[in-house]
C-alpha positions as CSV (number, residue, x, y, z in Angstrom):
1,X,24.5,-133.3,-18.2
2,X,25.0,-132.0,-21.9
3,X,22.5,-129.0,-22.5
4,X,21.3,-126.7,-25.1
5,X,19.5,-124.0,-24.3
6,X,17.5,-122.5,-27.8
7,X,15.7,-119.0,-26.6
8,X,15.0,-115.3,-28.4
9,X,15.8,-113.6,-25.3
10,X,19.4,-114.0,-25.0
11,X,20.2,-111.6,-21.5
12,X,16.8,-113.3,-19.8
13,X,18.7,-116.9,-20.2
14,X,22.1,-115.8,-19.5
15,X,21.4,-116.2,-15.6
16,X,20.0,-119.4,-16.1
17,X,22.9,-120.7,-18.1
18,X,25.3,-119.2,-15.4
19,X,22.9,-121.3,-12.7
20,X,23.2,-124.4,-14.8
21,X,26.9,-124.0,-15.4
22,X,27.6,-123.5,-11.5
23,X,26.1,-127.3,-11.0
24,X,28.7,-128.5,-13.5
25,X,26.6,-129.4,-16.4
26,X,27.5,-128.5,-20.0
27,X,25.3,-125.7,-21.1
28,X,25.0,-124.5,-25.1
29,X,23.3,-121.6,-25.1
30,X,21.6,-120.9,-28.8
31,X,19.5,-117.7,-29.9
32,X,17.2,-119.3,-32.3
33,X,13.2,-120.4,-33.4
34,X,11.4,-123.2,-32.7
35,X,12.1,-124.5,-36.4
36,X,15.9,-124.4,-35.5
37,X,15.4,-126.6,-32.9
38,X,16.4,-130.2,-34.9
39,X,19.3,-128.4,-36.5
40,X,20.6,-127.7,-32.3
41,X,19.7,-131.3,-31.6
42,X,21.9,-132.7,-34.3
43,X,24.9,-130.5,-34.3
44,X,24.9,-130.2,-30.6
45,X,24.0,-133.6,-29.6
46,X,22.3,-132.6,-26.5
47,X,20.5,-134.6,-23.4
48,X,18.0,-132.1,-22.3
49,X,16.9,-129.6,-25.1
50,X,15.7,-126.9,-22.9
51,X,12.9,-124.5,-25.1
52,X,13.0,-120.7,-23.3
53,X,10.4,-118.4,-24.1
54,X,9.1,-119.7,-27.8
55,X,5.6,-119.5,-28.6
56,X,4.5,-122.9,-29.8
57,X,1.2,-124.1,-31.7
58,X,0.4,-127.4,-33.4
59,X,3.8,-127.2,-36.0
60,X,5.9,-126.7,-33.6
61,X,4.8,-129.5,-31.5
62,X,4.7,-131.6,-34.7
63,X,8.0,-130.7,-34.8
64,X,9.0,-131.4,-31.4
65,X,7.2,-135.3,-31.8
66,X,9.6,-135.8,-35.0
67,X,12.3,-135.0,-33.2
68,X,11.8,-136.5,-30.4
69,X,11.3,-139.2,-32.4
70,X,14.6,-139.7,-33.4
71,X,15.9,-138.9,-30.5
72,X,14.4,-140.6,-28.3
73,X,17.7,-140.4,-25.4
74,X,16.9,-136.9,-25.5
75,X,14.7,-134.8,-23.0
76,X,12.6,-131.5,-24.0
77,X,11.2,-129.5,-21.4
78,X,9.7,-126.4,-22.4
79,X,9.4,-122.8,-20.8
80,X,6.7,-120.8,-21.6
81,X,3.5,-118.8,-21.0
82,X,1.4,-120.7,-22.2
83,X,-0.3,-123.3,-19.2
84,X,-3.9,-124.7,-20.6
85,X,-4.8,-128.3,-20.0
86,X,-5.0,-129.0,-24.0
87,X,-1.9,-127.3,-24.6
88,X,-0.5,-129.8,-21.9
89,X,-1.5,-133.0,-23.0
90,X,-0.4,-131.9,-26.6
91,X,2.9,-131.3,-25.4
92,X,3.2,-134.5,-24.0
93,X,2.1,-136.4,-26.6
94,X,4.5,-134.4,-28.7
95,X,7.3,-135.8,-26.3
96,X,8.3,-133.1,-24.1
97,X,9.1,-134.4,-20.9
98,X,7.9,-131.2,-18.8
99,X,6.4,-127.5,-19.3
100,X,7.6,-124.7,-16.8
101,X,5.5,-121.6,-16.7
102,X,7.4,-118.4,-17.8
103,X,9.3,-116.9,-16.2
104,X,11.2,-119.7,-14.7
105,X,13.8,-119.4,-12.2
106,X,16.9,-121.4,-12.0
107,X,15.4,-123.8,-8.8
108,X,12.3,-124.6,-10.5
109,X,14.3,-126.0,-13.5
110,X,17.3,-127.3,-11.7
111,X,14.7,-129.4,-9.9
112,X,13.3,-130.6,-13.2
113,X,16.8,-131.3,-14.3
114,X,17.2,-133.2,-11.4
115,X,14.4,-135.4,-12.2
116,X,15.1,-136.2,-15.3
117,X,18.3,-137.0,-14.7
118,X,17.4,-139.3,-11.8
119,X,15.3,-140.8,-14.7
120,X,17.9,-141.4,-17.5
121,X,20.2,-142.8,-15.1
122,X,18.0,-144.7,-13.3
123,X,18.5,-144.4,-9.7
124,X,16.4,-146.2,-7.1
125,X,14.4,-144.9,-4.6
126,X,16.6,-144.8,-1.4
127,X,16.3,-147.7,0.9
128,X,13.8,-147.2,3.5
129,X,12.0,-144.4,1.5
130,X,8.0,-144.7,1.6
131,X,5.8,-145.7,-1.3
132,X,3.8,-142.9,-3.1
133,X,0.3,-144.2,-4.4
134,X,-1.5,-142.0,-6.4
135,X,-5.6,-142.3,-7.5
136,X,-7.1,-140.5,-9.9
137,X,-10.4,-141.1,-11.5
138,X,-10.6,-141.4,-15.5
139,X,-13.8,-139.9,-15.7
140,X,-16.2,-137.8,-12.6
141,X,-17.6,-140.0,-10.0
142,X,-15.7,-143.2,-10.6
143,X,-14.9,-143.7,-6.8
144,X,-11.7,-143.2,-6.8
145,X,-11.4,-140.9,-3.6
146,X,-13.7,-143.4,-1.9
147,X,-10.6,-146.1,-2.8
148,X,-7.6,-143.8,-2.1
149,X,-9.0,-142.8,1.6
150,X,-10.3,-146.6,2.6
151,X,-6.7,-148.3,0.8
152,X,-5.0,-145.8,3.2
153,X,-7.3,-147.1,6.1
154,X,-6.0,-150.5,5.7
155,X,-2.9,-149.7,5.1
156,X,-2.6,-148.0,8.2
157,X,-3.4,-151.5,10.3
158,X,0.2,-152.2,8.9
159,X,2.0,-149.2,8.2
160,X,2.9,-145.3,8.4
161,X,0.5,-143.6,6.1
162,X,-0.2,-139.9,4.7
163,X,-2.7,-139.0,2.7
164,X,-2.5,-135.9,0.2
165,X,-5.6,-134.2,-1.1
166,X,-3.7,-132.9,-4.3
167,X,-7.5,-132.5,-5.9
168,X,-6.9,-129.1,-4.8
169,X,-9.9,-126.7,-6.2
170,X,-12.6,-129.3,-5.1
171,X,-11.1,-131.6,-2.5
172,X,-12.7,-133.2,0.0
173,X,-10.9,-136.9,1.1
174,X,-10.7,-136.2,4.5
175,X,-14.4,-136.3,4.9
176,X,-15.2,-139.4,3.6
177,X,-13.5,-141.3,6.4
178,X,-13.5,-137.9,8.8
179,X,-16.2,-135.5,10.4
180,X,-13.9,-133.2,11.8
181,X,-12.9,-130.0,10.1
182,X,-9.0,-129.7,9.6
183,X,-7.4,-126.9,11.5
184,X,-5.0,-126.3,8.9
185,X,-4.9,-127.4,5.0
186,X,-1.9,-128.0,2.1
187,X,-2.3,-124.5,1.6
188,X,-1.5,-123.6,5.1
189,X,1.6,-125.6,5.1
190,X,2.9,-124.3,2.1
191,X,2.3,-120.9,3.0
192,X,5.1,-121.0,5.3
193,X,7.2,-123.7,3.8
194,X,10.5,-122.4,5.8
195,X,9.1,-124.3,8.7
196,X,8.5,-127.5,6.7
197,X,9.9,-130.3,8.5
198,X,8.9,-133.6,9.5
199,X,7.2,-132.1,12.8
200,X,5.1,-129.4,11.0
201,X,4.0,-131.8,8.5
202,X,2.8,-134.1,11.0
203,X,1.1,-131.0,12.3
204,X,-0.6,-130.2,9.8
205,X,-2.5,-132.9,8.7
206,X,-5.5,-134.2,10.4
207,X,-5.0,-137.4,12.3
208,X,-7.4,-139.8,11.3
209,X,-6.3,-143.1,12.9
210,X,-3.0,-143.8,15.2
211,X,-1.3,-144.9,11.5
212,X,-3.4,-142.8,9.4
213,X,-2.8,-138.7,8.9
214,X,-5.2,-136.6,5.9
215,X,-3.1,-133.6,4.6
216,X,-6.2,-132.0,3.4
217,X,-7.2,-129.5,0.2
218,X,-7.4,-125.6,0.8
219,X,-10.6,-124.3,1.8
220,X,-10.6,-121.6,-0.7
221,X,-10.0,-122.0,-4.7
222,X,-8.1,-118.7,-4.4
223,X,-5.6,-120.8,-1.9
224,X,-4.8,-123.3,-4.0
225,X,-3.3,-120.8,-6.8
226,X,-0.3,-120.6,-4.9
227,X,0.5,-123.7,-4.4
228,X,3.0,-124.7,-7.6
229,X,4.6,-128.1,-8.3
230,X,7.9,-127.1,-6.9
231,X,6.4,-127.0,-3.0
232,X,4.6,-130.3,-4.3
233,X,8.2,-131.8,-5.1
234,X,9.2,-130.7,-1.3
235,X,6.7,-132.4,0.6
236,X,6.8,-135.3,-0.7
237,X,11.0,-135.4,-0.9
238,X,9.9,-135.1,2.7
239,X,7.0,-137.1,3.6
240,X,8.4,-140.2,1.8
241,X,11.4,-140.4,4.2
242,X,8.6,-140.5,7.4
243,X,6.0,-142.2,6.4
244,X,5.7,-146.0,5.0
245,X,3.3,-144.9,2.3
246,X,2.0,-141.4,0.6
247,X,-1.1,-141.7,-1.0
248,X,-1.7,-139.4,-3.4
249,X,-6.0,-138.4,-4.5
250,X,-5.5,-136.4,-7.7
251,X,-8.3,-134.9,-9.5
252,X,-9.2,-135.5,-13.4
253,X,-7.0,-132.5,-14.2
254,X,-3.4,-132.9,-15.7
255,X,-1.4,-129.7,-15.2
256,X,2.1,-128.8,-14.0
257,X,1.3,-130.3,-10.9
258,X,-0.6,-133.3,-11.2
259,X,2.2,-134.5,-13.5
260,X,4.8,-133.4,-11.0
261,X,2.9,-136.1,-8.2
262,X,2.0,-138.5,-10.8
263,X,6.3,-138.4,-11.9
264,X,6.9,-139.1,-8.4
265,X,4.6,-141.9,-7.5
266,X,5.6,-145.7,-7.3
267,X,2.6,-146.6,-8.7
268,X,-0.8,-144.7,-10.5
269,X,-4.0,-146.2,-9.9
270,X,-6.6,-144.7,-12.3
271,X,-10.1,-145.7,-11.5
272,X,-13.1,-146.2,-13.7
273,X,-16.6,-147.9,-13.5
274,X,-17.6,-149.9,-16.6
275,X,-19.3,-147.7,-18.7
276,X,-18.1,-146.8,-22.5
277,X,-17.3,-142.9,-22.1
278,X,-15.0,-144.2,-18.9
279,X,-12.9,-146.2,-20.9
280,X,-12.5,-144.2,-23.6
281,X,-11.4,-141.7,-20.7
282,X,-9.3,-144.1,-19.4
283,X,-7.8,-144.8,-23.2
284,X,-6.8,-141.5,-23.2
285,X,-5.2,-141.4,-20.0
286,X,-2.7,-144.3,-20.5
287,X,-2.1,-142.7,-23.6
288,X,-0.9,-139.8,-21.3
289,X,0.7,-141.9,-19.1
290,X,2.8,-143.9,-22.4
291,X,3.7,-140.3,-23.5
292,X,5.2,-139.4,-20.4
293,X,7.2,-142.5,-20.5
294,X,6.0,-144.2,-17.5
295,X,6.9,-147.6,-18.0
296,X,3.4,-150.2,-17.9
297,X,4.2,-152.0,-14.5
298,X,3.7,-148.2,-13.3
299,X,0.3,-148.3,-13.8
300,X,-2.5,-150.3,-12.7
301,X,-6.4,-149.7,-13.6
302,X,-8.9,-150.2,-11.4
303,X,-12.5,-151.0,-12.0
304,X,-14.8,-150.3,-9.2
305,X,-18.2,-150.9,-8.9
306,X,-17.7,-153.6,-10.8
307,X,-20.6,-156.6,-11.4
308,X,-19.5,-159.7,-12.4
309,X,-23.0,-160.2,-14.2
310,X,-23.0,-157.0,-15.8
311,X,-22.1,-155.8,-19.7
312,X,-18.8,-155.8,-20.2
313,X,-16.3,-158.1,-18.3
314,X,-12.8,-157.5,-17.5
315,X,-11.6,-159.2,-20.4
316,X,-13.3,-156.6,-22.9
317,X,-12.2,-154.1,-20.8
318,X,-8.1,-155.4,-21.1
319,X,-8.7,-155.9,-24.7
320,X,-10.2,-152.2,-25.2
321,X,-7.3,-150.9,-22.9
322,X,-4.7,-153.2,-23.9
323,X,-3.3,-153.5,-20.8
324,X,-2.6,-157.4,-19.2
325,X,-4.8,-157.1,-16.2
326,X,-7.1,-155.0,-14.3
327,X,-8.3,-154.8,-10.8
328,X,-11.9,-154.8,-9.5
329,X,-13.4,-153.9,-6.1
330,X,-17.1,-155.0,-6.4
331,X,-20.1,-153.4,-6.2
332,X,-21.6,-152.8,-2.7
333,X,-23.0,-148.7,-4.3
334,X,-25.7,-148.5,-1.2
335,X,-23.5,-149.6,1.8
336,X,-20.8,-147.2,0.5
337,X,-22.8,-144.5,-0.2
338,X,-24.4,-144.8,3.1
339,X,-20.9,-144.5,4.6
340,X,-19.5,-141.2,2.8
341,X,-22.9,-139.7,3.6
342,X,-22.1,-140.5,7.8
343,X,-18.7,-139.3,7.1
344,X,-17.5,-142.8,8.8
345,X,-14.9,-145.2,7.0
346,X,-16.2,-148.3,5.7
347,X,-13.5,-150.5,7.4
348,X,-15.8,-150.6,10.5
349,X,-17.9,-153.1,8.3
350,X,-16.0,-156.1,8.0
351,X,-18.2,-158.3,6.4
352,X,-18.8,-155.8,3.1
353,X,-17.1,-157.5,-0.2
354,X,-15.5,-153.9,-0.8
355,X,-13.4,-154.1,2.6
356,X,-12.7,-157.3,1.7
357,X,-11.1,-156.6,-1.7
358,X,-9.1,-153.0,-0.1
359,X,-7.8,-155.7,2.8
360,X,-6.4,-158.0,-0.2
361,X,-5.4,-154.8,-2.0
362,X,-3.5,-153.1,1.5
363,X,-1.4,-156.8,1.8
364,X,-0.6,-157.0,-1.8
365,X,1.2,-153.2,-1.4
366,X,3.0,-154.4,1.8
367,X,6.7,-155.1,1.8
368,X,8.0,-158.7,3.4
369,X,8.0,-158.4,7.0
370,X,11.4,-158.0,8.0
371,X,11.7,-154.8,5.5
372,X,8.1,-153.4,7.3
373,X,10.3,-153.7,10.7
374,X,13.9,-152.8,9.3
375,X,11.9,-149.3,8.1
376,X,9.9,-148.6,11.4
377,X,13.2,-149.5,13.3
378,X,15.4,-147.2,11.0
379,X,12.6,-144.1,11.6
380,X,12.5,-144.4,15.1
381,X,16.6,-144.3,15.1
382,X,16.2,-141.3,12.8
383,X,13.5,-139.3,15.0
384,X,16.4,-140.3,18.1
């Protein structure tokens, strides 16, 4: 891959222009401003422009969305200190295709390298490799950990499946279908990531059901601070080659991490309840989604809680979205509630509209059934 590298620091970058050299790509390596950064585009010509220690406000990032703009074959990523939420979302509406805190070390952006050229040259998923699903709700209490942990339960009747509670300040998936407490966490297992294998992973998740595993959140806020998007990137390089399905519960934030799952997923389910502020949240968040360049058949909205009888039908809510279709699970708010109180899954009830619509929802994810035994058979040969 052609890349420039623009940065004010030019003995910091040198390593990281020797790394990138050593994997055979073409590296420019410019001392420079952000305002110089359309003059390296055009006389360089470059496929990642890679931004190395420049402080950026709302110009800059203007400047970045012209530029990106016309040059739209071209990938910024960005390396800098600065990590807020609204500096993120900015970004990505500007066009930038990822933001690595400072310092950066040569692994953490040859990985992001490595995704975006996966990306540009678009590579399939390997055959055999597990689905990841990832929820996320557009606005608090929309249900969408409720949906993530029972659409894994019915997976489950037909497949492999690991959950991931990547909500990881205020997680708590595994006990909506769980009583137990986990013995270990995500944090645990990243903690000593030299063991990670498909056996530790296994390990450290909480078995829910003879298909179903719950990798859960850390215990402690302070845990989850080391957990960074890289070690992310490694599990699931790992769990998708085990498992039939990762499902992914995400919380409303969109940092370094959540985009690193959400980049990685098959498919992104954000859920919302039909209420105004939820799909203006929800407008929002495609426009996220669009900015990141996920293409639309990536991305599927789900309505839940939703009443046929109620204010605003699915209709108004494609035609304030703008998306084709939209999926309901109906509302059933008592029996459900009832069941994440208990702690039980609401699969037991098979007579509830909800299970109903996650049953039709599990099938519709579900390969044909000669590739559902082609990638059991293929595991078990592996695991031999």
């Amino acid at each position: 891959m052609k890349i420039a590298v623009i940065t004010p620091h030019k003995d910091a970058s040198q390593r990281l222009v020797e790394a990138l050299r050593a994997q055979a790509h073409q590296v420019v390596l410019v001392m420079g401003e952000p305002g110089q950064l359309a003059s390296v585009a055009e006389q360089h010509r470059p496929e990642l422009l890679l931004v190395d220690g420049l402080d950026f406000g709302p110009a800059e990032l203007a400047g970045v969305e012209q530029l990106s703009a016309r040059h739209p074959d071209m990938a910024v990523v960005l390396i800098c200190a600065a990590q807020s939420a609204e500096f993120l979302v900015q970004a990505m509406r500007a066009g930038v295709r990822e933001v690595l805190p400072a310092p950066a070390n040569a692994e953490a952006v040859l990985a992001a390298i490595a995704r975006i050229e996966s990306r540009l040259k678009g590579r399939a998923a390997p055959q055999g490799a597990g689905k990841v699903l990832a929820f996320l709700p557009c606005k608090g209490g929309s249900g969408a950990t409720f949906l993530a942990t029972h659409l894994g339960l019915h997976l489950a009747e037909h497949a492999s499946v690991l959950l991931i509670d990547l909500n990881l300040q205020f997680g708590d998936a595994l006990s909506f279908v769980h009583r137990g407490k986990p013995a270990s966490t995500l944090a645990d297992l990243v903690s000593d990531m030299r063991r990670l294998d498909a056996s530790f992973l296994s390990a450290s998740a909480v078995q829910v059901g003879p298909n179903f595993q719950i990798l859960a959140a850390p215990d402690e806020v302070s845990q989850a601070m080391e957990i960074t998007p890289e070690h992310i990137d490694q599990i699931l390089t790992l769990a998708v080659a085990h498992y039939d399905f990762v499902v992914l519960d995400l919380g409303r934030a969109l940092d370094t991490l959540s985009i690193k799952a959400l980049d990685r997923a098959d498919r992104i389910f954000p859920v919302l309840v039909t209420s105004l502020p939820a799909i203006r949240h929800a407008k929002k968040l495609l426009g996220v989604f669009k900015s990141l360049g996920y293409p639309a058949d990536k991305v599927e909205l789900m309505v839940n809680r939703f009443e046929k009888r109620g204010d605003i039908s699915v209709d108004e809510i494609s035609r304030l979205l703008g998306v084709p279709t939209v999926r309901t699970v109906p509302n059933a708010f008592k029996e459900v509630n009832d069941a994440i109180n208990e702690g039980v899954a609401l699969a037991a009830s098979r007579v509830s509209p909800v299970t109903k619509s996650l049953t039709d929802f599990a099938v519709s994810l579900l390969p044909p059934v000669e590739e559902v035994r082609g990638s059991l058979l293929g595991r078990l040969f592996r695991r031999a």
